[in-house]
C-alpha positions in Angstrom: 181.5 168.3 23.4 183.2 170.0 25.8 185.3 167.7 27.1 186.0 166.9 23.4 187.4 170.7 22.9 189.4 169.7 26.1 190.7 167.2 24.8 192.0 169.0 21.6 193.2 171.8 23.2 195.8 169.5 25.2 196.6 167.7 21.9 197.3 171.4 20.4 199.7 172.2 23.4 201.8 169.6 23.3 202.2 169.8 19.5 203.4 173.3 20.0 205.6 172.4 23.3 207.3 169.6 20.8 207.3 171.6 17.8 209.5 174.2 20.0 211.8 171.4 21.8 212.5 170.4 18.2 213.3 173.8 16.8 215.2 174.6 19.5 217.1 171.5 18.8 217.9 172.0 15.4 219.0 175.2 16.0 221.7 173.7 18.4 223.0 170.8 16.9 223.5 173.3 13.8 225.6 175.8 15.9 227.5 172.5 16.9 227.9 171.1 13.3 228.9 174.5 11.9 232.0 174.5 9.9 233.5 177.6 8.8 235.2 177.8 5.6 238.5 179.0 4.9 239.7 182.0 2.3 241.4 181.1 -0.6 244.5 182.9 -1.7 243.6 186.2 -3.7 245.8 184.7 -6.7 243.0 182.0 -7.4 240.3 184.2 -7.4 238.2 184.6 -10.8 238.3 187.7 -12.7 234.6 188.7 -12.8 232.0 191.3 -14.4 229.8 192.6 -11.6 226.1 193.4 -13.3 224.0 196.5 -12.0 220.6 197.2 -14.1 218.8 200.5 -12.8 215.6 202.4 -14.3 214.4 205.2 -12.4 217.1 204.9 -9.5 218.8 208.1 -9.3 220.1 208.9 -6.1 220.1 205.1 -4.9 222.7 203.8 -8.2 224.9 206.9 -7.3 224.8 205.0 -3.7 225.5 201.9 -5.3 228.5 202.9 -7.6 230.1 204.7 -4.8 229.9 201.5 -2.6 231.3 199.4 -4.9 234.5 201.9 -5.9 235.5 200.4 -2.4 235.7 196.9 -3.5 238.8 195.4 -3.3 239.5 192.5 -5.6 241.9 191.4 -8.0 240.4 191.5 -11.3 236.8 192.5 -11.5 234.6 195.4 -13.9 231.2 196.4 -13.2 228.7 197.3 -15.7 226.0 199.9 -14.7 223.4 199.4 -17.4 220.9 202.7 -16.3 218.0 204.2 -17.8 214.5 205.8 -16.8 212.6 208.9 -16.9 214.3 210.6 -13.8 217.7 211.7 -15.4 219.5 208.0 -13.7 221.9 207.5 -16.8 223.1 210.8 -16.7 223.7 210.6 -12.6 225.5 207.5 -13.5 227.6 209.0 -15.7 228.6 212.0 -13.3 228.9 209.0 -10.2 231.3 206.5 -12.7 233.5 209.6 -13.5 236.8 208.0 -15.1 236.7 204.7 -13.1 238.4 202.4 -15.5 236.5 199.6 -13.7 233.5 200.7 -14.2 231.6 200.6 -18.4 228.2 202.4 -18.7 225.7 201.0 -20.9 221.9 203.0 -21.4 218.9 200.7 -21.6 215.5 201.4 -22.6 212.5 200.6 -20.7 212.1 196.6 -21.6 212.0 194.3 -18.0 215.1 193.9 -15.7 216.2 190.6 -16.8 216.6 192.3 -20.8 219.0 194.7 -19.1 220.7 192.3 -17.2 221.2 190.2 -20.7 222.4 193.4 -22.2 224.7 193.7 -19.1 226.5 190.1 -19.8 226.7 190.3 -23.0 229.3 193.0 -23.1 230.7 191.6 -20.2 234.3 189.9 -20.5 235.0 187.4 -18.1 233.4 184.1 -17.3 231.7 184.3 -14.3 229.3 187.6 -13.7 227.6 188.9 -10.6 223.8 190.1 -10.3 223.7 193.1 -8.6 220.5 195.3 -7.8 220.8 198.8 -7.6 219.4 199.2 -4.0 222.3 196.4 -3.2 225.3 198.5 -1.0 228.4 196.8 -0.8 231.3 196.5 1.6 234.8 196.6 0.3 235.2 192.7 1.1 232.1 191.3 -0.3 233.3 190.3 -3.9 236.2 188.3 -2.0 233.6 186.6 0.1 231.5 186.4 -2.6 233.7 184.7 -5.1 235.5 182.6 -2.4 232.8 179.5 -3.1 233.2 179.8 -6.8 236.9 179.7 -6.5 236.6 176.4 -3.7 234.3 174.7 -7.3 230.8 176.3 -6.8 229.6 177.5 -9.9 226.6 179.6 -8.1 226.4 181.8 -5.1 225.1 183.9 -2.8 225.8 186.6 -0.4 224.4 187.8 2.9 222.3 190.4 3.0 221.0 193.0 6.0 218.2 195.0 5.6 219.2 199.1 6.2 216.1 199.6 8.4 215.7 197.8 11.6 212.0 197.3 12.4 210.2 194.0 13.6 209.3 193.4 10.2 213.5 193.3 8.9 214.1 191.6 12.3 211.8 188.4 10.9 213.2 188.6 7.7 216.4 188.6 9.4 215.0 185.0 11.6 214.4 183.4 8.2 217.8 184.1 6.9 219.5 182.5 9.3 216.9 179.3 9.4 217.3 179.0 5.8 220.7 179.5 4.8 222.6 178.6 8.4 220.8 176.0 9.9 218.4 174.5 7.0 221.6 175.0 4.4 219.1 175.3 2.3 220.4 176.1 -1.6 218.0 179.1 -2.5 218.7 181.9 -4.6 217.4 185.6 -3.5 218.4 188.7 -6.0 218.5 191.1 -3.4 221.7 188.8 -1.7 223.8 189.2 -5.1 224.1 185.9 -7.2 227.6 184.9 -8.3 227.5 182.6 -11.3 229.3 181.3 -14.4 227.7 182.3 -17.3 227.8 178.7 -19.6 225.7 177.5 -16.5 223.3 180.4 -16.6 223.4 179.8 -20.9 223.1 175.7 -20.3 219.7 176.9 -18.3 218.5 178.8 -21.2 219.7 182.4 -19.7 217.3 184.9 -18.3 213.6 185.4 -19.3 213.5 188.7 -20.7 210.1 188.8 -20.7 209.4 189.0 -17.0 209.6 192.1 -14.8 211.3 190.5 -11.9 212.0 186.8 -10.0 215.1 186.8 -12.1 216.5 184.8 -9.0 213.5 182.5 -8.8 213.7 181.4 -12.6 217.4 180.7 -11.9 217.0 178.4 -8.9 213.9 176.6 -10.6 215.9 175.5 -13.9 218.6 174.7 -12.2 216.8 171.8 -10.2 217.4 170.3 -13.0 220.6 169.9 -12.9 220.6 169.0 -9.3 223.2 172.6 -9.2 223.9 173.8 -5.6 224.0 177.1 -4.5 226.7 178.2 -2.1 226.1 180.8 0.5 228.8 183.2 1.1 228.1 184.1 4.6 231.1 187.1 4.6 229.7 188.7 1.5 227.9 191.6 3.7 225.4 194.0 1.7 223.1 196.0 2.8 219.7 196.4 0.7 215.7 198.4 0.6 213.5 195.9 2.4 209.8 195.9 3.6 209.9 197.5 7.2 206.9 198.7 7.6 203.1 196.9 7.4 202.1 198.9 4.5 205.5 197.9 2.5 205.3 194.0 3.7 202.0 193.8 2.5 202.8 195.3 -1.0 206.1 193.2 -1.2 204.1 189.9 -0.3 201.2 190.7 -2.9 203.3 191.9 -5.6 206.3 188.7 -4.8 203.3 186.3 -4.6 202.2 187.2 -8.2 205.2 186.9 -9.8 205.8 183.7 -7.8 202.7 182.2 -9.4 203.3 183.1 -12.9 207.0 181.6 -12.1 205.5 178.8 -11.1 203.2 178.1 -14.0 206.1 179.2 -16.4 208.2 176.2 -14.5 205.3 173.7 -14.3 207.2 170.8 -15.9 210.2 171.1 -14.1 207.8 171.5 -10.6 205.8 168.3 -11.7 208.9 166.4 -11.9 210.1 167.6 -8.0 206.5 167.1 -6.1 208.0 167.5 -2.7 209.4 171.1 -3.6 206.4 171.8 -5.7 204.3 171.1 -2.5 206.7 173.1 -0.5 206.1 175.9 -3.3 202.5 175.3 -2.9 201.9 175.3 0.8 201.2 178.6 1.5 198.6 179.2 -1.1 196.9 176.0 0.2 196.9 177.0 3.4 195.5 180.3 3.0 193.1 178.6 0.9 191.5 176.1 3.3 192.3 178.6 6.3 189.9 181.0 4.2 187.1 177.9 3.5 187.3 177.1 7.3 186.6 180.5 8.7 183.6 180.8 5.8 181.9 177.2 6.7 182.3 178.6 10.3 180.7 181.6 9.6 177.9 179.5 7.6 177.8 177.2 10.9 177.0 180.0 13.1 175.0 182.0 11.0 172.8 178.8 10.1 172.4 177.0 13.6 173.9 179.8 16.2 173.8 177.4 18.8 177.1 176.1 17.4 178.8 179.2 18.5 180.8 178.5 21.4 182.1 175.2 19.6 183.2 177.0 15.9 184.8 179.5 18.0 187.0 177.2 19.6 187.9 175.2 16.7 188.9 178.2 14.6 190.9 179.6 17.8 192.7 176.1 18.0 193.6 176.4 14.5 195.0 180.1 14.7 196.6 179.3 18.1 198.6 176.3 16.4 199.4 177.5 13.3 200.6 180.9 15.0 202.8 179.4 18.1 204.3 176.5 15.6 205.5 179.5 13.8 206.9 181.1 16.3 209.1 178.3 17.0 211.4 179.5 14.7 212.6 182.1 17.4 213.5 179.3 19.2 215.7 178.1 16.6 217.2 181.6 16.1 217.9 181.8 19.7 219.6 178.2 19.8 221.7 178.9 16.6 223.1 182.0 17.8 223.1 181.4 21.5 221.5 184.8 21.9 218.2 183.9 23.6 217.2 187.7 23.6 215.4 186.5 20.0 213.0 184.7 21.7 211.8 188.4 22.7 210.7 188.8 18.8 208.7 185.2 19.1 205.5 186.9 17.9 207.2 188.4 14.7 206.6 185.3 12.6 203.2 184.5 13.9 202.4 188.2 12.6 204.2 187.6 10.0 202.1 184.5 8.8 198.4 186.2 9.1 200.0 188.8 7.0 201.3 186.1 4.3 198.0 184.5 4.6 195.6 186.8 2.9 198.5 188.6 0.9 198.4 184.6 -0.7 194.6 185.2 -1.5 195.2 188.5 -2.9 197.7 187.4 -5.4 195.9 184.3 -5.9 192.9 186.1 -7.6 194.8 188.6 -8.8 197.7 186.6 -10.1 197.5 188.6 -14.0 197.9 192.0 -12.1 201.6 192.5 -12.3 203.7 195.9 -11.7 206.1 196.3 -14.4 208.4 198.3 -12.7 207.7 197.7 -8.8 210.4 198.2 -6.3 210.2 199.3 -2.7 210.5 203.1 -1.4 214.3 203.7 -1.0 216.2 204.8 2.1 219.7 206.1 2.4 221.3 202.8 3.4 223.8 202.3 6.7 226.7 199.7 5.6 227.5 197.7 8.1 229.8 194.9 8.5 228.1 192.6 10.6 
C-alpha cells in the first residue's frame, strides 16, 4: 500500500508541474497574440442613456453622480432612478443639481432589474448602459466603453478595479485578467458596466423584474441563444465595492451562489441545450459535492476500521494538494500574461480562494430558497484610478 501511495503521489506531482508549464504557456502565447484595438473617431460614437438604479445608497450615488459629471462624451444622459428609506432620492436630487445631462426618476422598493426597466424606458437613445451605484467612473470610460459598440458589437463590457487592495481583490483581480485577456472569454459581470442596444436586450425578452439581482447573468444566459458576443472594453476603467475581506468573500459567495442557482433553474432549457457550459456552470457545485462525500466516507473509513488511518489520510491530502496547486496555476498565467512574475508571490490566493468557494457552494446549495432582497456589500469611499 505504500508504495501504492508512492506511486500516486508522483502521478499528483507531475500533473501539477504540467498543469503549471501549460498555464504558464497560455499566459505567454496570449501576451504574444494580443492585439490592441484602435479608437474610433468621437463623430461615430452612439448617443447613449447611461442607467443608475440605487435603494438605500446615500452617500455612495452622490459618489457615483459626481464621477460621472466628469465624463466626457459626445452625446450621452444618465438616468439616476433612486429610492430607499435613508433619504437617497433626495441626496440625489441635491448631487444632480441642474445637470442637464442628468433626469431623476424615484422608484419604489420592487427588485433592481424593475428599476433598471423603469430606467430604459424613459430613456431616449438606442443603446443604454447598466450602471450600479457603487460603480465610479473615470472621465474616459463611456469612450472606451462605447468604442466596441461603435467598431459593430452590440454588447459590452468595461474593466473594473476593486477600491480596496487586499489578497482577496488581488485574486479577483487574477481571474479578470484569465478570463477576459487571455481566455477572451464573452462573460457579462454588472459590477463592469454592460453597454448594450436595447432591441437586443427586448429580442431577449428584457430584464426579469422579478429577481433581486444576476441581472448580468440572465443577460449572458439568453443571449447564448443567439450565439451574441460580448466585447470587453479593456480602457473603460471603474472602480467598484468588492469582497476584501474573509467575512465579505464568504457572504458574496453564499449569497452569488444562490442566485446563481435559481438563475440556473430559471435558464434550464437554454442550459440543456449548451451541456458543455452547463457542466462548466455546474462544476463547482459538483465538486464541492463529491469533495464533501469523500471527506465523509473517509471519516466513516477511519471511524469504522481505524487501521485505515494513515492510508485515508493520504488520499484526502492528495486530493487537497492537487486540487489546491492546479489552482494556483493560474498565478502562473497571470505572471506570463503580464510579464510581471512578482504575481506568482500571490500563488496561494486562489488555492484559498477555492476551499472558500467550496463549502460557500454547499451553503447555497441547501439553502438555495434563502435569498436577500436587497443584499449588497459594505461600501467604502472609493480611490479612482486609471490603471
Amino acid at each position: 500500500m505504500k508504495l501504492l501511495i508512492n506511486y500516486f503521489w508522483f502521478v499528483i506531482t507531475m500533473h501539477i508541474l504540467i498543469t503549471w508549464l501549460l498555464a504558464i504557456h497560455r499566459g505567454w502565447k496570449a501576451r504574444k497574440s494580443e492585439v490592441k484595438e484602435l479608437e474610433v473617431p468621437e463623430n461615430v460614437l452612439p448617443p447613449v442613456s447611461v442607467i443608475v438604479p440605487a435603494w438605500n445608497e446615500r452617500g455612495t450615488l452622490e459618489r457615483n453622480i459626481a464621477a460621472l459629471k466628469h465624463v466626457e462624451y459626445p452625446q450621452w444622459e444618465a438616468i439616476i432612478v433612486a429610492g430607499g428609506t435613508d433619504g437617497t432620492y433626495a441626496a440625489a436630487q441635491q448631487a444632480v443639481g441642474s445637470d442637464g445631462r442628468f433626469r431623476l426618476l424615484e422608484r419604489g422598493p420592487a427588485p433592481k432589474n424593475a428599476a433598471l426597466a423603469q430606467g430604459i424606458q424613459a430613456s431616449k437613445f438606442d443603446y443604454v448602459v447598466l450602471l450600479d451605484a457603487d460603480n465610479m467612473v473615470t472621465p474616459g470610460w463611456l469612450v472606451a466603453l462605447m468604442n466596441p459598440i461603435a467598431r459593430g458589437a452590440n454588447v459590452a463590457v468595461g474593466n473594473s478595479h476593486p477600491n480596496r487592495k487586499t489578497w482577496i481583490t488581488q485574486e479577483e483581480q487574477m481571474w479578470n485578467v484569465l478570463t477576459y485577456h487571455i481566455l477572451k472569454l464573452s462573460w457579462i459581470q454588472g459590477d463592469r458596466s454592460i453597454a448594450i442596444r436595447k432591441s437586443l436586450l427586448e429580442q431577449i425578452g428584457g430584464l426579469p423584474t422579478h429577481t433581486y439581482a444576476r441581472e448580468d447573468w440572465d443577460i449572458w444566459a439568453r443571449l447564448g441563444d443567439l450565439n451574441e458576443k460580448v466585447a470587453f472594453a479593456e480602457g473603460a476603467h471603474l472602480t467598484t465595492d468588492r469582497p476584501a475581506t474573509l467575512a465579505e468573500s464568504w457572504k458574496h459567495q453564499v449569497r452569488w451562489r444562490r442566485t446563481h442557482l435559481n438563475g440556473m433553474w430559471e435558464q434550464r432549457k437554454r442550459l440543456l441545450r449548451q451541456p458543455g457550459e452547463l457542466f462548466r456552470q455546474l462544476y463547482g457545485y459538483l465538486l464541492s459535492v463529491g469533495l464533501a462525500v469523500l471527506i465523509l466516507a473517509g471519516s466513516m473509513a477511519i471511524i469504522l476500521q481505524p487501521g485505515t488511518t494513515p492510508t485515508v489520510v493520504n488520499l484526502l491530502a492528495m486530493i487537497i494538494v492537487w486540487l489546491g496547486l492546479r489552482k494556483a496555476s493560474l498565478a502562473g498565467s497571470v505572471a506570463a500574461y503580464t510579464g510581471d512574475w512578482r504575481w506568482l508571490r500571490g500563488f496561494w490566493m486562489p488555492a484559498i480562494n477555492l476551499f472558500i468557494n467550496i463549502p460557500a457552494s454547499l451553503v447555497a446549495l441547501m439553502t438555495s430558497q434563502s435569498l436577500e432582497p436587497y443584499y449588497k456589500g459594505t461600501r467604502h469611499a472609493p480611490v479612482i484610478s486609471n490603471n
